[in-house]
C-alpha positions in Angstrom: -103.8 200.7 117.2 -100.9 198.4 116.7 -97.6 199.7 117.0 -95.2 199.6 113.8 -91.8 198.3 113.7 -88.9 199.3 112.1 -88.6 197.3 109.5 -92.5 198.2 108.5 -91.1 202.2 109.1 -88.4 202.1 106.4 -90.4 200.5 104.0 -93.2 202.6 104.3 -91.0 205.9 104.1 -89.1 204.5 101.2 -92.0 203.8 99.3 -93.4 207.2 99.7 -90.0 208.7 99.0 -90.4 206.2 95.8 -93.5 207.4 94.6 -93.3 211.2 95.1 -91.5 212.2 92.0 -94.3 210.1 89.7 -96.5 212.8 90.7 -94.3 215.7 90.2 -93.3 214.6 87.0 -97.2 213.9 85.9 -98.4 217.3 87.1 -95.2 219.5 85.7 -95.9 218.0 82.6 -99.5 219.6 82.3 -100.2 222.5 79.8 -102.8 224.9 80.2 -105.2 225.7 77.3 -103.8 228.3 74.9 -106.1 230.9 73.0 -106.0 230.8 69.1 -104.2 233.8 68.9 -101.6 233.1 71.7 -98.1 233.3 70.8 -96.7 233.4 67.4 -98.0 231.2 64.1 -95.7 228.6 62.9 -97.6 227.0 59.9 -101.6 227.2 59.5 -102.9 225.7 62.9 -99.3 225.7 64.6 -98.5 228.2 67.1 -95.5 228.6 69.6 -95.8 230.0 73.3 -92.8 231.3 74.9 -93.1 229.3 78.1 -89.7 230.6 80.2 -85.6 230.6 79.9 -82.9 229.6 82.1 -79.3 229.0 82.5 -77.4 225.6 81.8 -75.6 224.2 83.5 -74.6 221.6 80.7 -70.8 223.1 79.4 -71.9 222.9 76.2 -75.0 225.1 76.4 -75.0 228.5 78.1 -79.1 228.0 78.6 -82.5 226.3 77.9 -85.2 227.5 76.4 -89.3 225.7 77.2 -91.8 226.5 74.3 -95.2 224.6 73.8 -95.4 224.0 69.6 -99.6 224.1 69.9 -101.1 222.0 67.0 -104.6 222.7 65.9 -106.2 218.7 65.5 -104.7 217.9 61.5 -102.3 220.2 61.2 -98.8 219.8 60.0 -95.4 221.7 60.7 -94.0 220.7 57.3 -90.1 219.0 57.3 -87.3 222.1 58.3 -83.7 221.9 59.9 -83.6 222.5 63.1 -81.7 225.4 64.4 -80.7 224.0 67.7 -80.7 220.4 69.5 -83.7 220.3 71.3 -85.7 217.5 74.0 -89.3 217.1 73.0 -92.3 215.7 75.1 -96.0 215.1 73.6 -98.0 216.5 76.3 -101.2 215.9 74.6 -102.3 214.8 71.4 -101.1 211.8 69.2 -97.8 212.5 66.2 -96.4 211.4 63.7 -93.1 212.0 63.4 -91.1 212.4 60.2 -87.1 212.5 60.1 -84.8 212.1 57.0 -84.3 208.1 58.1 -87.3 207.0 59.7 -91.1 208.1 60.6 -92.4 207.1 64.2 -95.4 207.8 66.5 -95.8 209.3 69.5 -98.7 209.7 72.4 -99.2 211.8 75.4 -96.2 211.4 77.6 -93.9 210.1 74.7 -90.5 211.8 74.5 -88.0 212.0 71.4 -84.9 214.6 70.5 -84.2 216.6 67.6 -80.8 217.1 66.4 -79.1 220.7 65.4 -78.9 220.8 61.7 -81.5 217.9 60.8 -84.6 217.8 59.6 -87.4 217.2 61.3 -91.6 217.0 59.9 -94.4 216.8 63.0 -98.2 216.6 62.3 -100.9 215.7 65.2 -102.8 212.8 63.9 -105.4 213.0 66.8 -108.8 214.9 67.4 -108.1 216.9 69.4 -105.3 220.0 70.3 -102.1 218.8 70.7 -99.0 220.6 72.1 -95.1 219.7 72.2 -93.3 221.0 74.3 -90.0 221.4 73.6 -86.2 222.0 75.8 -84.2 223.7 73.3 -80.9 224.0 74.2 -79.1 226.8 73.4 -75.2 226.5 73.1 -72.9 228.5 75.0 
């Protein structure tokens, strides 16, 4: 076995150092499967799961609360102001996005925000379930 030299060393480590995060942040991201009657009904086919709550430590919110927003494949959480700002990630399933100004897209993995006060329209455009889940930041 050859011997490996410094130079080789750091590299290696910072390359591993690099890459660890990608895989945390690929696995946190997963959702587990939700039953039909998990959690409570938004609009027909949309349901929200509690997921946890903690403490901010942003001044301007006192804490953050994680939901999933499950979507049955079609269905549509029809346009309503939203009651706090809030960071949203697709975590599976395809949107379309609706807001007062523009209409976007969105695929697993895709993250937009929603504003406290405007109005926002989702509906999964895929085949299959599809799940948001959502930071909402609660303010202090």
């Amino acid at each position: 076995m050859n011997t490996m030299n410094r130079r080789s060393a750091i590299a290696l480590g910072m390359t591993a150092a690099a890459v660890t995060p990608l895989f945390t942040l690929a696995t946190s991201a997963k959702v587990r499967e939700y039953g039909p009657t998990e959690g409570k009904e938004l609009a027909p086919g949309v349901r929200v799961v509690e997921v946890g709550t903690g403490n901010a430590d942003i001044p301007a919110y006192k804490s953050i609360a994680i939901v999933d927003v499950v979507f049955q494949p079609g269905a549509v959480v029809p346009a309503m102001v939203m009651d706090n700002d809030m960071v949203c990630t697709i975590v599976s399933g395809e949107f379309t996005i609706k807001k007062v100004d523009k209409e976007f897209k969105l695929k697993e993995g895709d993250m937009y925000t929603c504003a406290k006060g405007k109005t926002d329209e989702a509906t999964n455009t895929s085949a299959v379930v599809g799940v948001h889940r959502l930071a909402v930041l609660i303010p202090a």
